[in-house]
PDB file with one MODEL, atoms N, CA, C and O in Angstrom:
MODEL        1
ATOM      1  N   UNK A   1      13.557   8.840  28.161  1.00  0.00           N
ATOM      2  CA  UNK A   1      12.737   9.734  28.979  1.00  0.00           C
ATOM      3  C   UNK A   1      12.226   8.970  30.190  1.00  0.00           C
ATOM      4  O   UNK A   1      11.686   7.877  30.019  1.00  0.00           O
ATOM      5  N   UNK A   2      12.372   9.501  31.430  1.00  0.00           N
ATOM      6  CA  UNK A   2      12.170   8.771  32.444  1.00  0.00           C
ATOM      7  C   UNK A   2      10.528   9.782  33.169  1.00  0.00           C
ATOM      8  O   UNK A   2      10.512  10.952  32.785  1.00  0.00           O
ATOM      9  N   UNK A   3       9.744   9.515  33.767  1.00  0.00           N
ATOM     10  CA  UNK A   3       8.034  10.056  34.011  1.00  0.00           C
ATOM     11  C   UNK A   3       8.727  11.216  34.726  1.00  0.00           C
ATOM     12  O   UNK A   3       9.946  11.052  34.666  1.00  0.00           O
ATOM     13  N   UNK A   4       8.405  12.276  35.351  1.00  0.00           N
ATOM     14  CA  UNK A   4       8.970  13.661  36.061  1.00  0.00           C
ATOM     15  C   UNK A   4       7.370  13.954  37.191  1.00  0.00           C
ATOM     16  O   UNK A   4       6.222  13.512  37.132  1.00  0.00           O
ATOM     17  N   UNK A   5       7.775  14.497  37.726  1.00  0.00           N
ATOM     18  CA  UNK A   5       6.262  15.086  39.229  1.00  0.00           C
ATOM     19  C   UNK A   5       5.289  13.891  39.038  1.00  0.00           C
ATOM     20  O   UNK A   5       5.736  12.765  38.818  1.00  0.00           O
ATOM     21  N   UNK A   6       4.092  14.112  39.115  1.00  0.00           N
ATOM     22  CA  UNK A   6       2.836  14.081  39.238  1.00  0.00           C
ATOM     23  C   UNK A   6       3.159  12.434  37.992  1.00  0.00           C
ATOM     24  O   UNK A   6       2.775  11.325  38.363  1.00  0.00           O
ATOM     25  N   UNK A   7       3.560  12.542  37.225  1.00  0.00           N
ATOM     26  CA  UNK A   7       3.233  12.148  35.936  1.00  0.00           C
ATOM     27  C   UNK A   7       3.731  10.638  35.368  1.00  0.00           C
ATOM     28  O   UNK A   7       4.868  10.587  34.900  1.00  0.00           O
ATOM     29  N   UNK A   8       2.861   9.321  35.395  1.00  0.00           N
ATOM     30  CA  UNK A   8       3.044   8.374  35.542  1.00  0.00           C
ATOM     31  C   UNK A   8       4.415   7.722  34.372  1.00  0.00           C
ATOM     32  O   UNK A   8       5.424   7.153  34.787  1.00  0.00           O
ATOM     33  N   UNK A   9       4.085   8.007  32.783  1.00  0.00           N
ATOM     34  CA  UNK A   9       4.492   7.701  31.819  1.00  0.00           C
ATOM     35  C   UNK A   9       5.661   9.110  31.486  1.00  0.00           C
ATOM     36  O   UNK A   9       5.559  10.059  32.263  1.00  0.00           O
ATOM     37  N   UNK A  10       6.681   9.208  30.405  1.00  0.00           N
ATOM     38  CA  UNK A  10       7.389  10.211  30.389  1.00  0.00           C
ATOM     39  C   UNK A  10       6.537  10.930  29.647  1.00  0.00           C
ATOM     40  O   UNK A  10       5.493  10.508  29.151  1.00  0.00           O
ATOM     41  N   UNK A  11       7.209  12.590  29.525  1.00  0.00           N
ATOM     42  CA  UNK A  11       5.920  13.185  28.678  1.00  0.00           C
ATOM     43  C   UNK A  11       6.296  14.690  28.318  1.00  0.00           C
ATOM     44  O   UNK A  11       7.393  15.017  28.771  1.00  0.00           O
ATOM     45  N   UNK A  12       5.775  15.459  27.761  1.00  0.00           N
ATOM     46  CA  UNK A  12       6.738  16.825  27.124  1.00  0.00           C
ATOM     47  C   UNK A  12       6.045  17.913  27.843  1.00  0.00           C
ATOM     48  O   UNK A  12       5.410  17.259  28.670  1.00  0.00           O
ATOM     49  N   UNK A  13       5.859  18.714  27.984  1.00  0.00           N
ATOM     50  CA  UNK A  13       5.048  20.316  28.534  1.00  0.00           C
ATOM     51  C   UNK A  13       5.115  20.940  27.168  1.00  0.00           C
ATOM     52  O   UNK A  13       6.075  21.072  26.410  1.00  0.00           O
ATOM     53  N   UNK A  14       4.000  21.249  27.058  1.00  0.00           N
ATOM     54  CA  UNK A  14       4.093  22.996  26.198  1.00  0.00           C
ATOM     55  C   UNK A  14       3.317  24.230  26.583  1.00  0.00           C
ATOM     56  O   UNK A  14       2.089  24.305  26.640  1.00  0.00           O
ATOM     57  N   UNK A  15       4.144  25.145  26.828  1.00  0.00           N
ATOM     58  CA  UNK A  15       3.478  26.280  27.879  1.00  0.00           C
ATOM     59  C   UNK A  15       3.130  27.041  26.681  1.00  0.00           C
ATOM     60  O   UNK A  15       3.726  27.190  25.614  1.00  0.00           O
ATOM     61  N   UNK A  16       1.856  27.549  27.183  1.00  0.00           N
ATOM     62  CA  UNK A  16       1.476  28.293  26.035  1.00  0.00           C
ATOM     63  C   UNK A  16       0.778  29.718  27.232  1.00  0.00           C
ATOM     64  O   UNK A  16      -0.142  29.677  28.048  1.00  0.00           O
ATOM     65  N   UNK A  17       1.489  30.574  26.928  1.00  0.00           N
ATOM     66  CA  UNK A  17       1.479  31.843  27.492  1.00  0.00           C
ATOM     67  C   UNK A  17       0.652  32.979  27.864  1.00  0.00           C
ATOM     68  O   UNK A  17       0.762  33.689  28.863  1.00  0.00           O
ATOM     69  N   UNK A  18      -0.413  33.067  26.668  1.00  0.00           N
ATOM     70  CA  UNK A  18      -1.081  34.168  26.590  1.00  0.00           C
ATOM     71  C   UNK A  18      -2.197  33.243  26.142  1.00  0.00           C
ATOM     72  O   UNK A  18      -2.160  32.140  25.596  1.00  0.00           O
ATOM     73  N   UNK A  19      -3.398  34.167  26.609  1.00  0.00           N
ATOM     74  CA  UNK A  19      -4.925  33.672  26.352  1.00  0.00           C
ATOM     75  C   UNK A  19      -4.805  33.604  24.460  1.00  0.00           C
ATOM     76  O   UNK A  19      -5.567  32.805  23.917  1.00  0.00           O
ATOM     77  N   UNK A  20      -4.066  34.256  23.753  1.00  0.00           N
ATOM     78  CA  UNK A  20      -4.293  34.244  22.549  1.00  0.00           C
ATOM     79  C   UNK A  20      -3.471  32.651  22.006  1.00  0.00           C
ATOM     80  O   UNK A  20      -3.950  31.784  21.275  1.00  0.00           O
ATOM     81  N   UNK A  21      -2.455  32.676  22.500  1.00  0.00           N
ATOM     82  CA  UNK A  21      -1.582  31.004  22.322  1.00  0.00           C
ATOM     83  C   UNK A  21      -2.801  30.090  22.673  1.00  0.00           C
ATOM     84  O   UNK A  21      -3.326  29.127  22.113  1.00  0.00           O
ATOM     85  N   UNK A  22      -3.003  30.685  23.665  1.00  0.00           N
ATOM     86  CA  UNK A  22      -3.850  29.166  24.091  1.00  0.00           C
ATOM     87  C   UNK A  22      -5.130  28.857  23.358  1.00  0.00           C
ATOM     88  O   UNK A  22      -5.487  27.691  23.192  1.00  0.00           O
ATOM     89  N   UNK A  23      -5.909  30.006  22.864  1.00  0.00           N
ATOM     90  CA  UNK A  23      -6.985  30.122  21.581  1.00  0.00           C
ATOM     91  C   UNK A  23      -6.571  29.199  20.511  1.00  0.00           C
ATOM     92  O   UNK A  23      -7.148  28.143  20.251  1.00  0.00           O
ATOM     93  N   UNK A  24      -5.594  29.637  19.943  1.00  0.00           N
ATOM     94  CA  UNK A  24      -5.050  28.869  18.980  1.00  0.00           C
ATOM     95  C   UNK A  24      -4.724  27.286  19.435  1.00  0.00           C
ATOM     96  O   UNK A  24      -5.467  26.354  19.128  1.00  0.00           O
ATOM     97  N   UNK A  25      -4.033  27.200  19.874  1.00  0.00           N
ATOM     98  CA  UNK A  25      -3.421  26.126  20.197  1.00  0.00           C
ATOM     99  C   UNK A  25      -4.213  24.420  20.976  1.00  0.00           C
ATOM    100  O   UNK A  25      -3.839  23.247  21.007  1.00  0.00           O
ATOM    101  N   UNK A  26      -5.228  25.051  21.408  1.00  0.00           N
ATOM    102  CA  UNK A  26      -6.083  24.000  22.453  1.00  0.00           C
ATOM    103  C   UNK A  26      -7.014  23.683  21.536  1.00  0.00           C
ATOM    104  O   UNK A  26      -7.330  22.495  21.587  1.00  0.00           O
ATOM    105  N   UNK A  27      -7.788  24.572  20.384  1.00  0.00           N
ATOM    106  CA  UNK A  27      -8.771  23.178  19.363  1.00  0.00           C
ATOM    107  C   UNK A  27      -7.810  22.731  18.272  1.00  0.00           C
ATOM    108  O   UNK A  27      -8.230  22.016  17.363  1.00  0.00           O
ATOM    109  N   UNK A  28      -6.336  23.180  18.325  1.00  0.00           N
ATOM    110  CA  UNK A  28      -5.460  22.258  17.569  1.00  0.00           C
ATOM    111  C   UNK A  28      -4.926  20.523  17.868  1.00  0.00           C
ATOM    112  O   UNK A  28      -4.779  19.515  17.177  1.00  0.00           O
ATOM    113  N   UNK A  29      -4.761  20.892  19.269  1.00  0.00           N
ATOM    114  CA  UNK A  29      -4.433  20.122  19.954  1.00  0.00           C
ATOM    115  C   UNK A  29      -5.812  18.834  20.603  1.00  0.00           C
ATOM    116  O   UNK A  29      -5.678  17.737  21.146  1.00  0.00           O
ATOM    117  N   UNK A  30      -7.076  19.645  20.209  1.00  0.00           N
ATOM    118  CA  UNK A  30      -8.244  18.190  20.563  1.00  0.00           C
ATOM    119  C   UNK A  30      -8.699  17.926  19.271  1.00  0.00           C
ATOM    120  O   UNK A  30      -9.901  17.701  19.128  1.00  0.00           O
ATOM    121  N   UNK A  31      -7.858  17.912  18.180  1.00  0.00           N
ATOM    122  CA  UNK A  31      -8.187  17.943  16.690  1.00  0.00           C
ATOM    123  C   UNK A  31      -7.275  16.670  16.189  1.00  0.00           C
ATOM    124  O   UNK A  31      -7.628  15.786  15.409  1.00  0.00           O
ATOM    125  N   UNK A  32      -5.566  16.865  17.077  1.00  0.00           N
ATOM    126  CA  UNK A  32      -4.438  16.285  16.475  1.00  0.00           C
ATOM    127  C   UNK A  32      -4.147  15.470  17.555  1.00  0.00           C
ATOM    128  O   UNK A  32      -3.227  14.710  17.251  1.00  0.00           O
ATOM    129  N   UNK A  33      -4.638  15.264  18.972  1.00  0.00           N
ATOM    130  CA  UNK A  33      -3.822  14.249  19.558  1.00  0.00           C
ATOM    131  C   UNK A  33      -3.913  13.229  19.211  1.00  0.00           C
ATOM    132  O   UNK A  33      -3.471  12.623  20.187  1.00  0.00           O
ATOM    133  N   UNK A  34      -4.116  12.661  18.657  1.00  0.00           N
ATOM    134  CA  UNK A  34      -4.376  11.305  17.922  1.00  0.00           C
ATOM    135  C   UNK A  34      -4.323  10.678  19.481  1.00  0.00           C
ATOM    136  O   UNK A  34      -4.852  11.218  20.453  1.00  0.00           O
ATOM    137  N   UNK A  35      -3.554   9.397  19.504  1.00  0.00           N
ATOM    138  CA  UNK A  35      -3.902   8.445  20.710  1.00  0.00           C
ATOM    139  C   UNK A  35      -2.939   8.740  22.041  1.00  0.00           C
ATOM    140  O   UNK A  35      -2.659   7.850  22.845  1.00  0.00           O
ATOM    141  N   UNK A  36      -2.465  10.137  22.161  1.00  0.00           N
ATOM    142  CA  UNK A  36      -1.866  10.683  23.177  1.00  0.00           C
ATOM    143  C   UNK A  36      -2.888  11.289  24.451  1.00  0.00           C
ATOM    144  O   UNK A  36      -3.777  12.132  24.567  1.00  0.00           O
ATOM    145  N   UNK A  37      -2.482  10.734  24.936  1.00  0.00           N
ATOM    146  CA  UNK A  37      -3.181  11.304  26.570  1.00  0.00           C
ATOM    147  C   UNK A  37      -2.256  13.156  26.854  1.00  0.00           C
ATOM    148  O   UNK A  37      -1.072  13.484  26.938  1.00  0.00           O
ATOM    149  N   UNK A  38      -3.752  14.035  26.923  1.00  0.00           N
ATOM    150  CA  UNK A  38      -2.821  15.297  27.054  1.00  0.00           C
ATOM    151  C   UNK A  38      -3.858  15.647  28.361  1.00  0.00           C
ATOM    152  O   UNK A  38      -5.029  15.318  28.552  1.00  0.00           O
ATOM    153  N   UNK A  39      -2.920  16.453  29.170  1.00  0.00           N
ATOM    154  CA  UNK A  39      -3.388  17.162  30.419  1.00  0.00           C
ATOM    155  C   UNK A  39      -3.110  18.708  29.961  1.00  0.00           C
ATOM    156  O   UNK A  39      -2.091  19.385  29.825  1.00  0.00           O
ATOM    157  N   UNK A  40      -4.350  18.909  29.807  1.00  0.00           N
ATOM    158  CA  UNK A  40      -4.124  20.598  30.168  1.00  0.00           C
ATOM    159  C   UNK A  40      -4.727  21.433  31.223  1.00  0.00           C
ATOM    160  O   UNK A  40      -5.946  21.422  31.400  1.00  0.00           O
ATOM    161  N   UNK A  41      -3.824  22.252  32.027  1.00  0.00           N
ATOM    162  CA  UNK A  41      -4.149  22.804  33.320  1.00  0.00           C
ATOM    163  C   UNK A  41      -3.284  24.119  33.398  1.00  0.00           C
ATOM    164  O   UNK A  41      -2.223  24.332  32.810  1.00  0.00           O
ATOM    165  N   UNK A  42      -3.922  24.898  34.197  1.00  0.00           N
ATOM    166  CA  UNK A  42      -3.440  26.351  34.173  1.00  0.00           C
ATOM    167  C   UNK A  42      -1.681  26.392  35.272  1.00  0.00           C
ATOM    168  O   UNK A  42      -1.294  25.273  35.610  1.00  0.00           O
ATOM    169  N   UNK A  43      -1.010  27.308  35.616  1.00  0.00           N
ATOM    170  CA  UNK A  43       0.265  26.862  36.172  1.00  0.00           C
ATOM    171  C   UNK A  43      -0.482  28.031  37.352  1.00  0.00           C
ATOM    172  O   UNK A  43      -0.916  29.136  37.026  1.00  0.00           O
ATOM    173  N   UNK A  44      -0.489  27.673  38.235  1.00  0.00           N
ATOM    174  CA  UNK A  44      -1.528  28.703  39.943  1.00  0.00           C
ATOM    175  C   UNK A  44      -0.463  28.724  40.734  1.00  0.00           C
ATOM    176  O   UNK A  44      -0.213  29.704  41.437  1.00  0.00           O
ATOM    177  N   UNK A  45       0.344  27.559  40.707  1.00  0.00           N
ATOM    178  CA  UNK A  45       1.099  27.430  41.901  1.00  0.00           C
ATOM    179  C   UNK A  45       0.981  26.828  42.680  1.00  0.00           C
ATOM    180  O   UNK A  45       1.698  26.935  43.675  1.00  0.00           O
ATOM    181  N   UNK A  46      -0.321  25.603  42.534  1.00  0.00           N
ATOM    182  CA  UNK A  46      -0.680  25.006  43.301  1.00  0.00           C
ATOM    183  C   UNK A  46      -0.798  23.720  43.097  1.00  0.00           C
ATOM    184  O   UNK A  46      -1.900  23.305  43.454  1.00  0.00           O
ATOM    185  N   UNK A  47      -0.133  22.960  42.685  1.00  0.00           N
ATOM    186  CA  UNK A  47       0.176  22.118  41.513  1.00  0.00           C
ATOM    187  C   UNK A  47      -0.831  20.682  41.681  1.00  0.00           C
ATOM    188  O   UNK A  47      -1.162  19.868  40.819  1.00  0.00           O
ATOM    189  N   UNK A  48      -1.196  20.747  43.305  1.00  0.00           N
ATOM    190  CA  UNK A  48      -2.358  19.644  43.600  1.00  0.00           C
ATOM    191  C   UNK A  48      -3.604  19.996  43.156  1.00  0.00           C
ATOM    192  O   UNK A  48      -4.496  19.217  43.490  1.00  0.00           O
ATOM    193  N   UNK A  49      -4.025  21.239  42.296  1.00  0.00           N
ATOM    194  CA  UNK A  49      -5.311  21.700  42.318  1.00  0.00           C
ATOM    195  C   UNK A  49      -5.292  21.671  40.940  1.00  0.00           C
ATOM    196  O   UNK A  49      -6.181  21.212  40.224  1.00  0.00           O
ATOM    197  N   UNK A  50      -3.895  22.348  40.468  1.00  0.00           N
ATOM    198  CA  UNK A  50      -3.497  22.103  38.876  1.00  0.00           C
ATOM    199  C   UNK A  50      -3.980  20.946  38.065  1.00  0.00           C
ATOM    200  O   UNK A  50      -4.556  20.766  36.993  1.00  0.00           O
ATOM    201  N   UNK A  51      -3.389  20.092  39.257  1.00  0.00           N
ATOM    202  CA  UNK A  51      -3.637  18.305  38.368  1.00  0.00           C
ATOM    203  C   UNK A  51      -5.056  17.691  38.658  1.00  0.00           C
ATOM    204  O   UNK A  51      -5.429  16.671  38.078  1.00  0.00           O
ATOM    205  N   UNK A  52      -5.864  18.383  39.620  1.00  0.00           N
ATOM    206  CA  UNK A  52      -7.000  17.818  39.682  1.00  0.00           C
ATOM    207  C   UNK A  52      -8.184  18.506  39.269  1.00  0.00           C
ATOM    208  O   UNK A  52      -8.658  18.337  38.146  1.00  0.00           O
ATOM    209  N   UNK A  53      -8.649  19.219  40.059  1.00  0.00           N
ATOM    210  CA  UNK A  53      -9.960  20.415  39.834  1.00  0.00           C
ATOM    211  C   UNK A  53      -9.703  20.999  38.410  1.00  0.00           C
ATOM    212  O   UNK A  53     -10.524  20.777  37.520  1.00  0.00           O
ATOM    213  N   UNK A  54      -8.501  21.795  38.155  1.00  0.00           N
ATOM    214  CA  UNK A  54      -8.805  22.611  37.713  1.00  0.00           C
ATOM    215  C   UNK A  54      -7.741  21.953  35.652  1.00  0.00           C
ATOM    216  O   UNK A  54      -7.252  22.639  34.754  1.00  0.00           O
ATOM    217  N   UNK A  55      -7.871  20.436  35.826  1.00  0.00           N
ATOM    218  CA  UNK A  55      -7.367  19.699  34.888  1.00  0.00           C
ATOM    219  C   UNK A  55      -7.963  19.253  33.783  1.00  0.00           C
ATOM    220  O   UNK A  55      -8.878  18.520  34.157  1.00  0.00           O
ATOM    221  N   UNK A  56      -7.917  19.327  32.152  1.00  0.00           N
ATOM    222  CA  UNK A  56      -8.685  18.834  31.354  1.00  0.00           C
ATOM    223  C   UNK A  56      -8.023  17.526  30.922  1.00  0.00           C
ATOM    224  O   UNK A  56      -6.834  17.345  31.181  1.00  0.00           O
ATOM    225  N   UNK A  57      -8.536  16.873  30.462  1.00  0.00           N
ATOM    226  CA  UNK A  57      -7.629  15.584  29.938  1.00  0.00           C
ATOM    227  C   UNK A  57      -8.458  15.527  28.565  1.00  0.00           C
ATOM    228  O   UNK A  57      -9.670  15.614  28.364  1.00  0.00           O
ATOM    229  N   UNK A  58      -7.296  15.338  27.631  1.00  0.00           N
ATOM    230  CA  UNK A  58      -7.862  14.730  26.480  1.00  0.00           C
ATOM    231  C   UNK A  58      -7.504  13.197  25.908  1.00  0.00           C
ATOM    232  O   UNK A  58      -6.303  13.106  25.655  1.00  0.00           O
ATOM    233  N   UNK A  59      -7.800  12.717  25.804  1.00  0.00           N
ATOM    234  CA  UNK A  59      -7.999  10.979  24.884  1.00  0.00           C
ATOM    235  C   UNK A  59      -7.915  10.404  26.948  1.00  0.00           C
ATOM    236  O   UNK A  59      -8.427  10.943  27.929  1.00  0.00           O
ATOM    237  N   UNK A  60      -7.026   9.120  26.829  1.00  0.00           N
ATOM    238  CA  UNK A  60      -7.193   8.785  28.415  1.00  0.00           C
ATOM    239  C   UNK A  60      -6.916   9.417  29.341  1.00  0.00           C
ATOM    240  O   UNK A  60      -5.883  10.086  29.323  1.00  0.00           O
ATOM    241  N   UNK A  61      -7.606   9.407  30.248  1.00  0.00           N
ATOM    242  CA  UNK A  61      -6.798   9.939  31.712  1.00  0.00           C
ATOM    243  C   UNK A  61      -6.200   8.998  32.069  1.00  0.00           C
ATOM    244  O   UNK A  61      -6.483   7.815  31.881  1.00  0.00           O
ATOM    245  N   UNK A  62      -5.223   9.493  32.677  1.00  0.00           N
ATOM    246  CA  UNK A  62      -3.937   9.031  33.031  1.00  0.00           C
ATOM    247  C   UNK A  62      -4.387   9.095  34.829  1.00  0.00           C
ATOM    248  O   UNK A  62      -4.956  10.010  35.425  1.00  0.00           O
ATOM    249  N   UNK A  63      -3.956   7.943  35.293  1.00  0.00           N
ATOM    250  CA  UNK A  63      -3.866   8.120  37.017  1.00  0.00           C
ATOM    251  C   UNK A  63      -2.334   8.669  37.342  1.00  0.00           C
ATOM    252  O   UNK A  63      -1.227   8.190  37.096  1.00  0.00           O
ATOM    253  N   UNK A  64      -2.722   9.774  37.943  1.00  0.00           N
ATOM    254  CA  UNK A  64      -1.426  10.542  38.422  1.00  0.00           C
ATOM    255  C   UNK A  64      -0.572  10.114  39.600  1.00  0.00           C
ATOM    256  O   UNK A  64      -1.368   9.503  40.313  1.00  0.00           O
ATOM    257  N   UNK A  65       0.548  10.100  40.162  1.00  0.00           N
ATOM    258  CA  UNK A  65       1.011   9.698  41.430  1.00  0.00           C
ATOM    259  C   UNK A  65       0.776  11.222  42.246  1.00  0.00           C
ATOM    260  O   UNK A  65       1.706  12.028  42.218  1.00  0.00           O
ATOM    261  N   UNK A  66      -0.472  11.562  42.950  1.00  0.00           N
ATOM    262  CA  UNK A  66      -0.501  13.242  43.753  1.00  0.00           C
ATOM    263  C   UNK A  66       0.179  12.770  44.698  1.00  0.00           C
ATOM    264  O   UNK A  66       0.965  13.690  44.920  1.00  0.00           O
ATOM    265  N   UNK A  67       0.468  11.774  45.573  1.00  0.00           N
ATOM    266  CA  UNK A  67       1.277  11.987  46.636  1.00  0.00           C
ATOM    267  C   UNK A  67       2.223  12.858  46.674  1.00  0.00           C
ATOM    268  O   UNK A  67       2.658  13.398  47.691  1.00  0.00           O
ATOM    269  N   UNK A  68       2.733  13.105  45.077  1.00  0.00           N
ATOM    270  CA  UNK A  68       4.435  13.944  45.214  1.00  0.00           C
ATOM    271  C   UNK A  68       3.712  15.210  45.774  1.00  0.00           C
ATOM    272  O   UNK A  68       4.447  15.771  46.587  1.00  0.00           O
ATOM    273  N   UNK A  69       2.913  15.635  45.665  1.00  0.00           N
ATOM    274  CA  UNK A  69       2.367  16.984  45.829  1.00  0.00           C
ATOM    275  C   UNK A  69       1.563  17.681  47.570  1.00  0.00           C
ATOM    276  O   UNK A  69       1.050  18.733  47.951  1.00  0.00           O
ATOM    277  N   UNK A  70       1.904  16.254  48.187  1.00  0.00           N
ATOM    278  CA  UNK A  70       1.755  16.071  49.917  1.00  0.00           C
ATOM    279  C   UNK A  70       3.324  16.125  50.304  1.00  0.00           C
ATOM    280  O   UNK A  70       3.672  17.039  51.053  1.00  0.00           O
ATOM    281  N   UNK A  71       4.365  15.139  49.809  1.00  0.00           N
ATOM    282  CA  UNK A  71       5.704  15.102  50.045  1.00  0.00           C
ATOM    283  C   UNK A  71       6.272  16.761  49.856  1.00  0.00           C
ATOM    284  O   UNK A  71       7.071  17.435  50.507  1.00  0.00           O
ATOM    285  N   UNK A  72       5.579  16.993  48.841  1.00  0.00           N
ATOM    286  CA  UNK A  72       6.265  18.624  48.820  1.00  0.00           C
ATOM    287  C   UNK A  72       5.730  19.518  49.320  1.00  0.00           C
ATOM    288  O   UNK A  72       6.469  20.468  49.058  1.00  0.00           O
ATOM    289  N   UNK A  73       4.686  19.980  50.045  1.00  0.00           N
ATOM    290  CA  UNK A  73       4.361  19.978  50.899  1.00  0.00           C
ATOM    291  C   UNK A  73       4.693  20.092  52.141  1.00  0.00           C
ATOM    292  O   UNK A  73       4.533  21.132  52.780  1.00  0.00           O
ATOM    293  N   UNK A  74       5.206  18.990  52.624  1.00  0.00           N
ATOM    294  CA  UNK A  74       5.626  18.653  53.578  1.00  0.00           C
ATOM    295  C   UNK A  74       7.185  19.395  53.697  1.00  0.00           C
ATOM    296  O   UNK A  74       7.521  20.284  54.481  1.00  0.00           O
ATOM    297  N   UNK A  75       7.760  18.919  52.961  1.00  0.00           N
ATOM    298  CA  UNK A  75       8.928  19.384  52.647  1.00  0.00           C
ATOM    299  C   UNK A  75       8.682  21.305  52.656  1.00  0.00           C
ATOM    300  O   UNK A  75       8.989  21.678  53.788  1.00  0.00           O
ATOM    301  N   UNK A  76       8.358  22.218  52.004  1.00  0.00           N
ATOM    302  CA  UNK A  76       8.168  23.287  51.855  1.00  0.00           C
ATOM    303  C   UNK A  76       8.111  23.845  53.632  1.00  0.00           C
ATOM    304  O   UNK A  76       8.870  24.510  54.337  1.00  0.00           O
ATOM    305  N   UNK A  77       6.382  22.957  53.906  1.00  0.00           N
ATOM    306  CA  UNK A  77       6.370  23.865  55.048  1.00  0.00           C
ATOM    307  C   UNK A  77       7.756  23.665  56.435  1.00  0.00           C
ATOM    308  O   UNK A  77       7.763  24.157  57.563  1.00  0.00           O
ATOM    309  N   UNK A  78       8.632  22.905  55.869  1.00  0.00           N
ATOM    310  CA  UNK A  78       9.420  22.424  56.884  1.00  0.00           C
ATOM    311  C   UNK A  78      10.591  24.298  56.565  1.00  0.00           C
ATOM    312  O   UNK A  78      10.825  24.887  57.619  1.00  0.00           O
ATOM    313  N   UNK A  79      11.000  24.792  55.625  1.00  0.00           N
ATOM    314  CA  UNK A  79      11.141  26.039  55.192  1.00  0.00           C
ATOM    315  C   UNK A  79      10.454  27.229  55.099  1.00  0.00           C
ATOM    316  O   UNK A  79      10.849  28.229  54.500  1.00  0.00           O
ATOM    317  N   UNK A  80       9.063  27.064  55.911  1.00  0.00           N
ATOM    318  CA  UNK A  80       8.699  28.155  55.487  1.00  0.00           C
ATOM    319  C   UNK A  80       8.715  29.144  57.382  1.00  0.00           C
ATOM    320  O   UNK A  80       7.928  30.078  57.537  1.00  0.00           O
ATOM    321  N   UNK A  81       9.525  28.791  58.370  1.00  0.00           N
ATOM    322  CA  UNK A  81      10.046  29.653  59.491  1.00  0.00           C
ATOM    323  C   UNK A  81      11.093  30.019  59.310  1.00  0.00           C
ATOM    324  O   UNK A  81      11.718  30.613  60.189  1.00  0.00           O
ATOM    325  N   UNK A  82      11.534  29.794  58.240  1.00  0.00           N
ATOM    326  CA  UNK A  82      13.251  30.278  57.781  1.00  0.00           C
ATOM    327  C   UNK A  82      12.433  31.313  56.870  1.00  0.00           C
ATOM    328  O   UNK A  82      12.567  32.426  57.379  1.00  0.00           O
ATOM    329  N   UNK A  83      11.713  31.369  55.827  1.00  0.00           N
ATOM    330  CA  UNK A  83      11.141  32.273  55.061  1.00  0.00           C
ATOM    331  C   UNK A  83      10.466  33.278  56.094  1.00  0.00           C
ATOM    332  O   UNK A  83      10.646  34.474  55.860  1.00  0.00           O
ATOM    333  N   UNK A  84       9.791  32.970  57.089  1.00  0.00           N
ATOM    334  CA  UNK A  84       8.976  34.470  57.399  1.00  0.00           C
ATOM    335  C   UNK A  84      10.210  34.384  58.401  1.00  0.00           C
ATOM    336  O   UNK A  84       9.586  34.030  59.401  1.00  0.00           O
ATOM    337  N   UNK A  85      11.202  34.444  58.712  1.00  0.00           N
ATOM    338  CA  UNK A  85      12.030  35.050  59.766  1.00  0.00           C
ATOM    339  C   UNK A  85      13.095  36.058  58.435  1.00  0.00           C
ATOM    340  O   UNK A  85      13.142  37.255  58.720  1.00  0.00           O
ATOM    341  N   UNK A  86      13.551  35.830  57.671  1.00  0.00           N
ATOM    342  CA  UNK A  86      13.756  36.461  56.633  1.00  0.00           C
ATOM    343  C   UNK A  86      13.040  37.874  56.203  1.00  0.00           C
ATOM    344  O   UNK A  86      13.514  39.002  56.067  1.00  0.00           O
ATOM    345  N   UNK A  87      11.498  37.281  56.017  1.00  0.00           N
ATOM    346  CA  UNK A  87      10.571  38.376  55.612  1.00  0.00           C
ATOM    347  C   UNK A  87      10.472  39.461  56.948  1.00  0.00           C
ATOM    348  O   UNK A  87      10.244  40.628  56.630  1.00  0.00           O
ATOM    349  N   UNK A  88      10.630  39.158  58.476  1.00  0.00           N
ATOM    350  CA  UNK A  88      10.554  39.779  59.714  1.00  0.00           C
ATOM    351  C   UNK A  88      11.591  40.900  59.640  1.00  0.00           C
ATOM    352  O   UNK A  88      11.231  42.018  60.011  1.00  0.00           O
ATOM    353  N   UNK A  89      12.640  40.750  59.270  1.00  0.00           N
ATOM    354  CA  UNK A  89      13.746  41.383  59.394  1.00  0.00           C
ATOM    355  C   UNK A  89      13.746  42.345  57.716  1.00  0.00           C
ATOM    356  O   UNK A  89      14.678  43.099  57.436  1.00  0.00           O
TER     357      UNK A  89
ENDMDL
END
């Protein structure tokens, strides 16, 4: 497993869908992580706000690399006059 976005060490996702998954699932999960560092954060779309403001961490926090989330960014708005010339027509 090699680290993916934001995320220093490699690491798994589990999307949990509905306010009722996530009931269940989130005092399971600050019950059982034993010595795993877990980030839980809502998916907005905004993935710099995701990982910060609006981020819980359980056992360590982990320092994230956010730069990827300026690079993309950057990258995006370089596409987004091809998107509203699209949306114009």
């Amino acid at each position: 497993m090699t680290p993916v976005g934001p995320h220093p060490t490699p690491m798994f996702e589990i999307n949990v869908l509905t306010p009722a998954q996530f009931g269940a699932f989130f005092p399971w999960i600050v019950v059982n992580h034993g010595p795993l560092s877990v980030l839980v954060h809502p998916q907005t779309g905004d993935g710099m706000k995701e990982h910060t403001e609006l981020a819980t961490w359980l056992g360590k926090k982990l320092e994230l690399n956010l730069g990827i989330f300026d690079a993309m960014t950057k990258a995006f708005s370089k596409l987004t006059p091809l998107k509203q010339q699209q949306e114009d027509k």
